[in-house]
PyMOL commands that place a pseudoatom at each C-alpha (Angstrom):
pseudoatom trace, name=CA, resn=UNK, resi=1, chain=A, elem=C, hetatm=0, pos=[15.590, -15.441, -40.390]
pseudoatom trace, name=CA, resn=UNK, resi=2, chain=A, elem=C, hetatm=0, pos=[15.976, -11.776, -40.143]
pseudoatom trace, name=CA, resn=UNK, resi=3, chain=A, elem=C, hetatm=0, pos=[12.196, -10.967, -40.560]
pseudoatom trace, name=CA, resn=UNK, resi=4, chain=A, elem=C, hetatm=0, pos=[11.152, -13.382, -38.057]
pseudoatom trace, name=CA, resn=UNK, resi=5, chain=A, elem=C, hetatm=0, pos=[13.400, -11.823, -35.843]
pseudoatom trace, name=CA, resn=UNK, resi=6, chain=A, elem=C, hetatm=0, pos=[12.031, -8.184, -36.611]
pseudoatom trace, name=CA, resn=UNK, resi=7, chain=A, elem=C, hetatm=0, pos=[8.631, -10.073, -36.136]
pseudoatom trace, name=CA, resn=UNK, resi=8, chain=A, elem=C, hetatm=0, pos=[9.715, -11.674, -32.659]
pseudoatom trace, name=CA, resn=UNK, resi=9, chain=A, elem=C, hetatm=0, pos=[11.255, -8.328, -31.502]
pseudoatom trace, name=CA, resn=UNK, resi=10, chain=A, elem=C, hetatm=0, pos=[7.807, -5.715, -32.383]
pseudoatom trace, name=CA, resn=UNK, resi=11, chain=A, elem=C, hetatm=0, pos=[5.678, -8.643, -30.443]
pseudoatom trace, name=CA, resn=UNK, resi=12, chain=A, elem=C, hetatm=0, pos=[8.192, -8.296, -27.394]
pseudoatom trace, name=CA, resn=UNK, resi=13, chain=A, elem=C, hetatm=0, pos=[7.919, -4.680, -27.549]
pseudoatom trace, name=CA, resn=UNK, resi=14, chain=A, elem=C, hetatm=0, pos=[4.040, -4.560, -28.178]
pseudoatom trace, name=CA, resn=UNK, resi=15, chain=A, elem=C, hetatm=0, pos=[3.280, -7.051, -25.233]
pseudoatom trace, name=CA, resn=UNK, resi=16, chain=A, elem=C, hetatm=0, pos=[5.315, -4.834, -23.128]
pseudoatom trace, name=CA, resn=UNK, resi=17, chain=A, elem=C, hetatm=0, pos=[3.563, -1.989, -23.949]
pseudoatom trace, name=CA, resn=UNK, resi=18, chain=A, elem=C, hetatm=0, pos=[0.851, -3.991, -23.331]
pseudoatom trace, name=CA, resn=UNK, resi=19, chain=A, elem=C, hetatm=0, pos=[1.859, -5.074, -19.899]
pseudoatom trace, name=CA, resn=UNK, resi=20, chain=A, elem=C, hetatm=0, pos=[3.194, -1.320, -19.152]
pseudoatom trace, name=CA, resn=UNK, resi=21, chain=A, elem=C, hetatm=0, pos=[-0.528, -0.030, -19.849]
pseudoatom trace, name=CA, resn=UNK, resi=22, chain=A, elem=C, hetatm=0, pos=[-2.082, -2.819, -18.156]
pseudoatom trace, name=CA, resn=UNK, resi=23, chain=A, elem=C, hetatm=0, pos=[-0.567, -2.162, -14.676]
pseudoatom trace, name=CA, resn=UNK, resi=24, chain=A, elem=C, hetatm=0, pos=[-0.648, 1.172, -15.108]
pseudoatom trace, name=CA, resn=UNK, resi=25, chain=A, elem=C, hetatm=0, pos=[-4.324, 0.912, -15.437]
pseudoatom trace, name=CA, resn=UNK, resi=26, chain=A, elem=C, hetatm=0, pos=[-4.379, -1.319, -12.851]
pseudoatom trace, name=CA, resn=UNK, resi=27, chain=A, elem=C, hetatm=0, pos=[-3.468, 0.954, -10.245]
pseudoatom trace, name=CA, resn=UNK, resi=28, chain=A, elem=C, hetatm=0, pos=[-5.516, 4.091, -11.520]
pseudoatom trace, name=CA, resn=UNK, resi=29, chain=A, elem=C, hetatm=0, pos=[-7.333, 4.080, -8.487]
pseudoatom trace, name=CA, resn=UNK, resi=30, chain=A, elem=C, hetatm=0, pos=[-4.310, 4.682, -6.466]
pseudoatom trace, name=CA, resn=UNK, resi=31, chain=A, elem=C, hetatm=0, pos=[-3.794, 7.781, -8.841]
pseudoatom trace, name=CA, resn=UNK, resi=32, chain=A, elem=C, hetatm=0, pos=[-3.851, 10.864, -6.215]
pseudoatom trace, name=CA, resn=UNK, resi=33, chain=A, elem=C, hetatm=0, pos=[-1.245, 12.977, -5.163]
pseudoatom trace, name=CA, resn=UNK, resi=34, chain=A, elem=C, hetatm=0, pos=[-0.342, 12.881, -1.429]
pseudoatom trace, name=CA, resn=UNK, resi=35, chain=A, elem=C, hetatm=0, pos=[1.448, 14.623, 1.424]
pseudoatom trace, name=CA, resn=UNK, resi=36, chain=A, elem=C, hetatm=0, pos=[3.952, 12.554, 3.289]
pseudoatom trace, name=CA, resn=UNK, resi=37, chain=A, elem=C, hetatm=0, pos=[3.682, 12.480, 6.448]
pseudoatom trace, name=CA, resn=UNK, resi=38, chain=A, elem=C, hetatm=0, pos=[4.461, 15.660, 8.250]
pseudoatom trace, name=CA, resn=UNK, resi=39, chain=A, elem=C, hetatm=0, pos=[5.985, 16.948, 5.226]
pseudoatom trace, name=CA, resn=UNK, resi=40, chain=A, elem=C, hetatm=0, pos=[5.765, 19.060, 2.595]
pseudoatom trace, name=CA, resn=UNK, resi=41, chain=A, elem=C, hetatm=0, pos=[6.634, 16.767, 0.015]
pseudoatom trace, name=CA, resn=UNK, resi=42, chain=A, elem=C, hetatm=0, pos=[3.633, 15.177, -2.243]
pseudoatom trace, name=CA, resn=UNK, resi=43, chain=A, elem=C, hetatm=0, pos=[3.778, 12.452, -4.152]
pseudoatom trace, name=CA, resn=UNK, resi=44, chain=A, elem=C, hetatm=0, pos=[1.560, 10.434, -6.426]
pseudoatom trace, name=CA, resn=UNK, resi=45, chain=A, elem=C, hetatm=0, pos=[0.401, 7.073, -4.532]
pseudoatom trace, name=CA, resn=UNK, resi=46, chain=A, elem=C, hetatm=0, pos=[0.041, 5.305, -8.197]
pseudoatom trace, name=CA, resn=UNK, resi=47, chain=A, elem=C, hetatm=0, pos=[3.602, 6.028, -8.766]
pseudoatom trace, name=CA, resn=UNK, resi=48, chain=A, elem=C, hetatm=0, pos=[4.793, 4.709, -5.253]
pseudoatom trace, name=CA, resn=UNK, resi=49, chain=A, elem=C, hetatm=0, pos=[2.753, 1.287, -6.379]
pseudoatom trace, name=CA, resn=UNK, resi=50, chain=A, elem=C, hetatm=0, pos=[4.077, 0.914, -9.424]
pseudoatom trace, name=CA, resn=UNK, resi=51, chain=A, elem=C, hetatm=0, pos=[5.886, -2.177, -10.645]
pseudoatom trace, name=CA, resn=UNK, resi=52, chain=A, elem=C, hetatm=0, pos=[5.241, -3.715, -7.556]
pseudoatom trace, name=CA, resn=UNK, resi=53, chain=A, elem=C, hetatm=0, pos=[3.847, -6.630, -8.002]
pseudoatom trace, name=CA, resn=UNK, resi=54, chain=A, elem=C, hetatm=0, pos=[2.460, -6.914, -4.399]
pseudoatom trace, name=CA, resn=UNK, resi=55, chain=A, elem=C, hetatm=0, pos=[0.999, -3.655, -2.327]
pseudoatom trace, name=CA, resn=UNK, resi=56, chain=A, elem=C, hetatm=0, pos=[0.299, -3.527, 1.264]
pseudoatom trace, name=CA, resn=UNK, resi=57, chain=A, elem=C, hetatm=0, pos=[-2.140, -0.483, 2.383]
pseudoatom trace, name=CA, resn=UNK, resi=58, chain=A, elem=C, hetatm=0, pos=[-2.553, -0.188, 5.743]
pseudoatom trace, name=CA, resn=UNK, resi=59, chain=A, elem=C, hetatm=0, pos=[-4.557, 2.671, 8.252]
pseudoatom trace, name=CA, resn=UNK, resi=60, chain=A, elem=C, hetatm=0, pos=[-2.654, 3.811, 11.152]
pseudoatom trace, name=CA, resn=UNK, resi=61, chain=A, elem=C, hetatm=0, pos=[-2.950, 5.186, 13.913]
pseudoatom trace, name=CA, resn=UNK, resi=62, chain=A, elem=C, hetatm=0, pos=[-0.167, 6.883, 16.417]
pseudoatom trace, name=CA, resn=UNK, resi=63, chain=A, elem=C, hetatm=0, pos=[-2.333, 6.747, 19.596]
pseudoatom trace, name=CA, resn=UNK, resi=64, chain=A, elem=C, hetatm=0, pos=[-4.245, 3.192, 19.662]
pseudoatom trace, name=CA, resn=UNK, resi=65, chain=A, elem=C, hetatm=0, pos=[-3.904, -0.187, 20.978]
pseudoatom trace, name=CA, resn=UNK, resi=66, chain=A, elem=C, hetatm=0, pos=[-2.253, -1.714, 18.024]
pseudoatom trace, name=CA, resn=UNK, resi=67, chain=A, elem=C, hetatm=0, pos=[0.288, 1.505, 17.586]
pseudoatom trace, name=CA, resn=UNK, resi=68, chain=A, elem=C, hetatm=0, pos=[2.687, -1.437, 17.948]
pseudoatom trace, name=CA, resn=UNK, resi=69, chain=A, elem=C, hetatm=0, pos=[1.738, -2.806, 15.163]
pseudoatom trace, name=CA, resn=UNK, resi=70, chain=A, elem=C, hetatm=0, pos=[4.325, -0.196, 13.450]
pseudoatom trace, name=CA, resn=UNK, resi=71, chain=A, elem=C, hetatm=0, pos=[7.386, -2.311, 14.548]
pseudoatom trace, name=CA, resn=UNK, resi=72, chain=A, elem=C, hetatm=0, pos=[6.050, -5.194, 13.040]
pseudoatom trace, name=CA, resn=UNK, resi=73, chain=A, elem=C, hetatm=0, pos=[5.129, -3.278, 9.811]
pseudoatom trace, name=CA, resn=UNK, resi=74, chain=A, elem=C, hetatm=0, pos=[8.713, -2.164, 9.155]
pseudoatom trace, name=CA, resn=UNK, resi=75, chain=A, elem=C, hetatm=0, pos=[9.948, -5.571, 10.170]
pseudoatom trace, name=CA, resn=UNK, resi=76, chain=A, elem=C, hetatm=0, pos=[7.287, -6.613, 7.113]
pseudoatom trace, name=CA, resn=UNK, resi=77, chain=A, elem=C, hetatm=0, pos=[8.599, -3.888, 4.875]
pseudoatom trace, name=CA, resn=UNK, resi=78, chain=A, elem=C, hetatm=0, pos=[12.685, -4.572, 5.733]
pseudoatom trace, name=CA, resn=UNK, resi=79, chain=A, elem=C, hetatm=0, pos=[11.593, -8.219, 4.950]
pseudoatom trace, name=CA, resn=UNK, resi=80, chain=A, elem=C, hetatm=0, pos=[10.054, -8.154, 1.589]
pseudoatom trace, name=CA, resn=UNK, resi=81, chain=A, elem=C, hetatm=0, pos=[10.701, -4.226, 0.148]
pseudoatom trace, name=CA, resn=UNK, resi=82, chain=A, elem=C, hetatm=0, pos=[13.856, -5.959, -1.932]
pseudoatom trace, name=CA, resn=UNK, resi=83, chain=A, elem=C, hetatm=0, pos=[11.677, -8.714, -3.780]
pseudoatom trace, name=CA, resn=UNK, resi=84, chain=A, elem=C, hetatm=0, pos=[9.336, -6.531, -4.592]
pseudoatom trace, name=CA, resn=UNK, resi=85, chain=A, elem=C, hetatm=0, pos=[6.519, -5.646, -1.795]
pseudoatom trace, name=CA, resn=UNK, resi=86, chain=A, elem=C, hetatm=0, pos=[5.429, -2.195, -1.523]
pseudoatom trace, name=CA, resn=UNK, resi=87, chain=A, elem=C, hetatm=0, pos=[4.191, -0.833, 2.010]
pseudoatom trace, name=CA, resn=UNK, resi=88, chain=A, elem=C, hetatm=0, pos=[1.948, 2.382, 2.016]
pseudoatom trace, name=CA, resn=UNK, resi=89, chain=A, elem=C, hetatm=0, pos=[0.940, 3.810, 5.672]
pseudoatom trace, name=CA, resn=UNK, resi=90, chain=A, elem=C, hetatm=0, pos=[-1.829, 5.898, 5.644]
pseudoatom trace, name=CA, resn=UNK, resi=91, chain=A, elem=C, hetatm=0, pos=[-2.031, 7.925, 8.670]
pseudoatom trace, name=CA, resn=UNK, resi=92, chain=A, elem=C, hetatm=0, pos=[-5.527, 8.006, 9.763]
pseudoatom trace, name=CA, resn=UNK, resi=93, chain=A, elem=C, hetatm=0, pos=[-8.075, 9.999, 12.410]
pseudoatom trace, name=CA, resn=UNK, resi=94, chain=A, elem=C, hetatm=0, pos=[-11.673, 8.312, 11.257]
pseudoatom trace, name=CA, resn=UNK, resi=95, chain=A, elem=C, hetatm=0, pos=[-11.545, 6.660, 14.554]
pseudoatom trace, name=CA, resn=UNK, resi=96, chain=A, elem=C, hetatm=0, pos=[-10.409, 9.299, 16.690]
pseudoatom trace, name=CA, resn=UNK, resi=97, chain=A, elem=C, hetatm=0, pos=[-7.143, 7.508, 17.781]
pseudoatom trace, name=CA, resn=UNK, resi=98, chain=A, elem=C, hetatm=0, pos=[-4.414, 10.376, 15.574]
pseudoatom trace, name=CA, resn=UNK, resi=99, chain=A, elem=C, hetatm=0, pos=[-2.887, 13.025, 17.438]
pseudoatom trace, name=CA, resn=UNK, resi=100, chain=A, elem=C, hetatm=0, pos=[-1.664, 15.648, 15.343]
pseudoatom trace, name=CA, resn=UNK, resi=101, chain=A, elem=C, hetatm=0, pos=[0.436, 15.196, 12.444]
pseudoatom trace, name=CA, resn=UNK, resi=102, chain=A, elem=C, hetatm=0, pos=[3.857, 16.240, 14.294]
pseudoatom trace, name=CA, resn=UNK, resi=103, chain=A, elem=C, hetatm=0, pos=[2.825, 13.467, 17.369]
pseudoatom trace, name=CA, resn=UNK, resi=104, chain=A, elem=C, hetatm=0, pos=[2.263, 10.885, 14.748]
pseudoatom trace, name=CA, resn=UNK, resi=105, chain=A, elem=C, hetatm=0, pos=[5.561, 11.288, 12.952]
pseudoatom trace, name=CA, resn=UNK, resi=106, chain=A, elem=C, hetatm=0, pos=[7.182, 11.407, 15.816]
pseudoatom trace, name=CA, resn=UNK, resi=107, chain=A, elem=C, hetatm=0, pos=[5.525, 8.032, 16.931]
pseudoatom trace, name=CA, resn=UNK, resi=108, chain=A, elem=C, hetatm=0, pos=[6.308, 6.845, 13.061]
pseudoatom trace, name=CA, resn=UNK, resi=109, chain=A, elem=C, hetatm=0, pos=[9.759, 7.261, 12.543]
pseudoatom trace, name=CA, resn=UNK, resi=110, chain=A, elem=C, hetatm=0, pos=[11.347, 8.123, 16.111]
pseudoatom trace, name=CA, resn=UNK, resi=111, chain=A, elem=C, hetatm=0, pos=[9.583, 5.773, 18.232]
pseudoatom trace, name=CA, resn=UNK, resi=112, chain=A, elem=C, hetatm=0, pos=[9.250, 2.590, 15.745]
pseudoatom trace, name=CA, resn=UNK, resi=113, chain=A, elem=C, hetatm=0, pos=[11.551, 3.820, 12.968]
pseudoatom trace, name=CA, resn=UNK, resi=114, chain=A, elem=C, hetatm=0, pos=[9.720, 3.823, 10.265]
pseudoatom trace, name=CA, resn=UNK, resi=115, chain=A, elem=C, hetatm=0, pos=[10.992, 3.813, 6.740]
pseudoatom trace, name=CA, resn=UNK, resi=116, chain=A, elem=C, hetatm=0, pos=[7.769, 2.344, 4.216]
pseudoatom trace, name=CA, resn=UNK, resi=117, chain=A, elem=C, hetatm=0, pos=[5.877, 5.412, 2.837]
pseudoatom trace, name=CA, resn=UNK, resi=118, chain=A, elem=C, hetatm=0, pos=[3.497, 7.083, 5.436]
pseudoatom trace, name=CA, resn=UNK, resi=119, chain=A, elem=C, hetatm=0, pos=[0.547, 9.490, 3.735]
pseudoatom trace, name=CA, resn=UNK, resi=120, chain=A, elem=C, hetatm=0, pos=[-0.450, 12.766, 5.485]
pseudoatom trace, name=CA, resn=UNK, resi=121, chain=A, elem=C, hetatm=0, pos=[-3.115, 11.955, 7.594]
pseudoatom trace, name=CA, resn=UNK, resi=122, chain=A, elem=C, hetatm=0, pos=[-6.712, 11.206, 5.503]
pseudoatom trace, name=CA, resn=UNK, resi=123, chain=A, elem=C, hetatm=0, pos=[-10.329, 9.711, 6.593]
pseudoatom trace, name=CA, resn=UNK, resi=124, chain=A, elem=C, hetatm=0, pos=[-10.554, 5.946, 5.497]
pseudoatom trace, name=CA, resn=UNK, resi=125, chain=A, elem=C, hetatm=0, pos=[-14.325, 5.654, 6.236]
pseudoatom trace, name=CA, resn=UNK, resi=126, chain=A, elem=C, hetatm=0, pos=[-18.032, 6.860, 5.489]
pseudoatom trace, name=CA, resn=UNK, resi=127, chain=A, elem=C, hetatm=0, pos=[-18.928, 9.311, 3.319]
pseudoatom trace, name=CA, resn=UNK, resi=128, chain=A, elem=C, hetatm=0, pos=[-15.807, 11.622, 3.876]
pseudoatom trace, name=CA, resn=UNK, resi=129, chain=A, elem=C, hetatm=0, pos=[-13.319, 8.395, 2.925]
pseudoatom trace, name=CA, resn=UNK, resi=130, chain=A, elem=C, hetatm=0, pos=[-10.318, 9.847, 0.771]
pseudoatom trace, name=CA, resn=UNK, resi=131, chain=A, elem=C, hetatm=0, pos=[-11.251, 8.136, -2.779]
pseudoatom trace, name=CA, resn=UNK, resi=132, chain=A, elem=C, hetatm=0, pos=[-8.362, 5.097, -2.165]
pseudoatom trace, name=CA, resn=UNK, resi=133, chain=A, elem=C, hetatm=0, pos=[-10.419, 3.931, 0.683]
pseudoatom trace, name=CA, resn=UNK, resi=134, chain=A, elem=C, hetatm=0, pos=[-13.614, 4.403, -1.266]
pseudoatom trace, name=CA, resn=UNK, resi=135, chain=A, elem=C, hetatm=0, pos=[-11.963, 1.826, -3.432]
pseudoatom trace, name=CA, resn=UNK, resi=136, chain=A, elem=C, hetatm=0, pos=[-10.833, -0.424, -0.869]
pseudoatom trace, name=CA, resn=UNK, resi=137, chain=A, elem=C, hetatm=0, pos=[-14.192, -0.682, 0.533]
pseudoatom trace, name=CA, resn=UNK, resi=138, chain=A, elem=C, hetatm=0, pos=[-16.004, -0.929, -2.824]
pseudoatom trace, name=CA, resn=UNK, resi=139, chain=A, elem=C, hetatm=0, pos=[-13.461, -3.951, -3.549]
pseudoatom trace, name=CA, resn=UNK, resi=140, chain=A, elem=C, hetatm=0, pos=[-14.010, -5.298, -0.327]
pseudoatom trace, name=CA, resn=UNK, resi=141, chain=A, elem=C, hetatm=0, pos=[-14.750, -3.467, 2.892]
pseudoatom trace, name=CA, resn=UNK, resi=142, chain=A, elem=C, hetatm=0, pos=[-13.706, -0.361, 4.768]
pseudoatom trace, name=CA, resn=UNK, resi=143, chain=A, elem=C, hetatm=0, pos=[-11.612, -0.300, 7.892]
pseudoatom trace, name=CA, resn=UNK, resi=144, chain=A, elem=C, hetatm=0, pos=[-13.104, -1.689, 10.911]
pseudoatom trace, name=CA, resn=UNK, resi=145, chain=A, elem=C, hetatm=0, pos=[-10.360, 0.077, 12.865]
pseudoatom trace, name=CA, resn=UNK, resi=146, chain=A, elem=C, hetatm=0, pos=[-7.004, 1.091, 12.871]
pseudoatom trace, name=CA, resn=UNK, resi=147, chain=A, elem=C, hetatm=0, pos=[-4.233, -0.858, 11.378]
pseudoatom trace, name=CA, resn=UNK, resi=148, chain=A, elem=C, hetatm=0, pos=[-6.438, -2.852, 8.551]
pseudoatom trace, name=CA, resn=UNK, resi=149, chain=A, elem=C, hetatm=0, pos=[-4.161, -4.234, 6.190]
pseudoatom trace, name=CA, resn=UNK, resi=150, chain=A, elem=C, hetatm=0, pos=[-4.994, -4.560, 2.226]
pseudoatom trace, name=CA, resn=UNK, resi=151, chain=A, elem=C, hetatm=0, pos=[-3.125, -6.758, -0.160]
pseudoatom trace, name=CA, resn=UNK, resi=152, chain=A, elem=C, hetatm=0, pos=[-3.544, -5.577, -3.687]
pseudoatom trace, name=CA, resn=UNK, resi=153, chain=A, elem=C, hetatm=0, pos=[-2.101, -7.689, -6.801]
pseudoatom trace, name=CA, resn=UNK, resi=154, chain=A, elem=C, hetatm=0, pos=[-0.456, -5.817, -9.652]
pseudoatom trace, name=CA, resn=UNK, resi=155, chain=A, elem=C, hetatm=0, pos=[-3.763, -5.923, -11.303]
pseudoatom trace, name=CA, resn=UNK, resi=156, chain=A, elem=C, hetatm=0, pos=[-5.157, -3.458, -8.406]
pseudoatom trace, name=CA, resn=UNK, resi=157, chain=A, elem=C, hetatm=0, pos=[-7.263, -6.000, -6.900]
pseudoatom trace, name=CA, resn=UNK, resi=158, chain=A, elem=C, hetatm=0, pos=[-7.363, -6.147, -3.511]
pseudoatom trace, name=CA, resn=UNK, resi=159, chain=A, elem=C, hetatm=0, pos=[-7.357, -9.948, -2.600]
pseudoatom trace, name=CA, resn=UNK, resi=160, chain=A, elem=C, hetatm=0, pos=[-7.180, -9.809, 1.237]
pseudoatom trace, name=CA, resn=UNK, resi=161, chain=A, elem=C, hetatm=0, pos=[-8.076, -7.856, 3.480]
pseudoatom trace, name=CA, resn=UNK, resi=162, chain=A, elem=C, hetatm=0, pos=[-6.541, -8.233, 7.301]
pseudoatom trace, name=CA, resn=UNK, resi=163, chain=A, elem=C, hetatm=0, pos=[-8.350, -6.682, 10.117]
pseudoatom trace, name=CA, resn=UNK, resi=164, chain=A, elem=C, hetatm=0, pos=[-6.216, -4.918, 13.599]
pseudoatom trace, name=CA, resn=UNK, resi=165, chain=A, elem=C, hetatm=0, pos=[-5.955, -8.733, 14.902]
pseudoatom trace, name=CA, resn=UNK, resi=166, chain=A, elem=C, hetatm=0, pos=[-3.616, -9.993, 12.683]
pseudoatom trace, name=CA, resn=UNK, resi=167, chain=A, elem=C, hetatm=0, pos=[-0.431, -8.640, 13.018]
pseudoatom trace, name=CA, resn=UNK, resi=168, chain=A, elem=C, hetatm=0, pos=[2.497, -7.932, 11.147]
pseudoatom trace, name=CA, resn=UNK, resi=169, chain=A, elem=C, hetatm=0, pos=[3.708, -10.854, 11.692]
pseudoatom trace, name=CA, resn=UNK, resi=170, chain=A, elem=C, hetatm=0, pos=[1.392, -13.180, 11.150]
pseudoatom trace, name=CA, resn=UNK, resi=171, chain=A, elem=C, hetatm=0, pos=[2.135, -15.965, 9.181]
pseudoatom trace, name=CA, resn=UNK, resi=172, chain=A, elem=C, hetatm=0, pos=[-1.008, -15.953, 6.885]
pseudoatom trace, name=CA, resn=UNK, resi=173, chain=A, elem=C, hetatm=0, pos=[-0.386, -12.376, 6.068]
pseudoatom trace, name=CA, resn=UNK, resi=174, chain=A, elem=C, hetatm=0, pos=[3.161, -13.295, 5.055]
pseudoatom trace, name=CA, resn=UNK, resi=175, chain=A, elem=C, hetatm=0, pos=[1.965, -16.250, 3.380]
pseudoatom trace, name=CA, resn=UNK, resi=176, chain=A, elem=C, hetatm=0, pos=[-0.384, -14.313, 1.182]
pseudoatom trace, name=CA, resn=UNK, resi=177, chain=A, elem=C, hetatm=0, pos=[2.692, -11.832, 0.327]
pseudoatom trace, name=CA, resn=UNK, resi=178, chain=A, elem=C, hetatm=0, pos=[4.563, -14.583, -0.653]
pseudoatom trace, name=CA, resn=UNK, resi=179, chain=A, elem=C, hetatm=0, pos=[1.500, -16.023, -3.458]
pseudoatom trace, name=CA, resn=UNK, resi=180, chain=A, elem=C, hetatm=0, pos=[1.858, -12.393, -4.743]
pseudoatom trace, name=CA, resn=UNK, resi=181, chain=A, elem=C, hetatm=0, pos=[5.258, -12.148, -4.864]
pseudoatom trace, name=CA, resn=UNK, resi=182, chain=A, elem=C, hetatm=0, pos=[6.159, -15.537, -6.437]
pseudoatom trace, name=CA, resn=UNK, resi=183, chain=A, elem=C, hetatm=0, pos=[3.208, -15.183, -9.333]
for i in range(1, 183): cmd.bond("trace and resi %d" % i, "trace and resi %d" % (i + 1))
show_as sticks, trace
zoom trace
């Protein structure tokens, strides 16, 4: 009885190992060190994703048509952060809608109060793209426009991909945080 449980308790600890590797390979691609948002303070996007076994990237924009968008986004994050749904901003001028970095965080967290993680503002299309949304778009497709929303698993897939139309709200976005959340 005692081997087997020796045996029992180096498999546990192996396929956690396992499983510890695994997701940590899984979100390699998120592996870059970033500003915050108007900040001085970098930290590692990989590390903001990890055990999360449901990741929400999203472009934004402080000056755009969906700006709004942000209340709904921290309604999303105030709604799911505690089982396990991790919300990434990434402030974003590829479509010439960002005001400077001091505007935006001052649209961010005083006008919408903002509390997910918001990145220092980076290009999210073409050839200049910051590598995550060279990844995004090589997994599926690159933002169309501001406030694109990508669902990645905990095996770094992205697995949908919601364009500026569908809000924060929307019940097939939440629905699809739910499957990741509950698998």
């Amino acid at each position: 009885m005692g081997f087997a449980r020796t045996v029992n308790c180096l498999m546990t600890i192996a396929l956690g190992a396992i499983l510890m590797t695994s997701t940590a390979q899984a979100y390699d691609w998120l592996d870059h060190d970033l500003r915050r948002l108007h900040s001085s303070e970098t930290v590692n996007v990989r590390d903001l994703a990890a055990d999360a076994p449901a990741v929400l990237l999203v472009n934004t924009a402080s000056h755009c048509g969906f700006t709004g968008q942000f209340e709904g986004l921290e309604a999303l994050h105030q709604e799911y952060a505690g089982k396990g749904l991790k919300l990434i901003g990434f402030s974003s001028d590829s479509f010439n809608q960002e005001a400077d970095e001091e505007k935006a965080a001052e649209t961010c967290f005083v006008n919408f109060g903002v509390t997910f993680d918001m990145m220092a503002t980076v290009p999210v299309r073409g050839s200049k793209a910051h590598p995550i949304f060279a990844e995004v778009a090589r997994q599926t497709r690159a933002p169309r426009w501001n406030f694109n929303k990508y669902l990645v698993n905990r095996d770094g897939e992205v697995v949908e991909v919601f364009g500026a139309l569908t809000g924060p709200d929307s019940g097939k976005l939440k629905r699809a945080i739910e499957r990741l959340l509950s698998s």
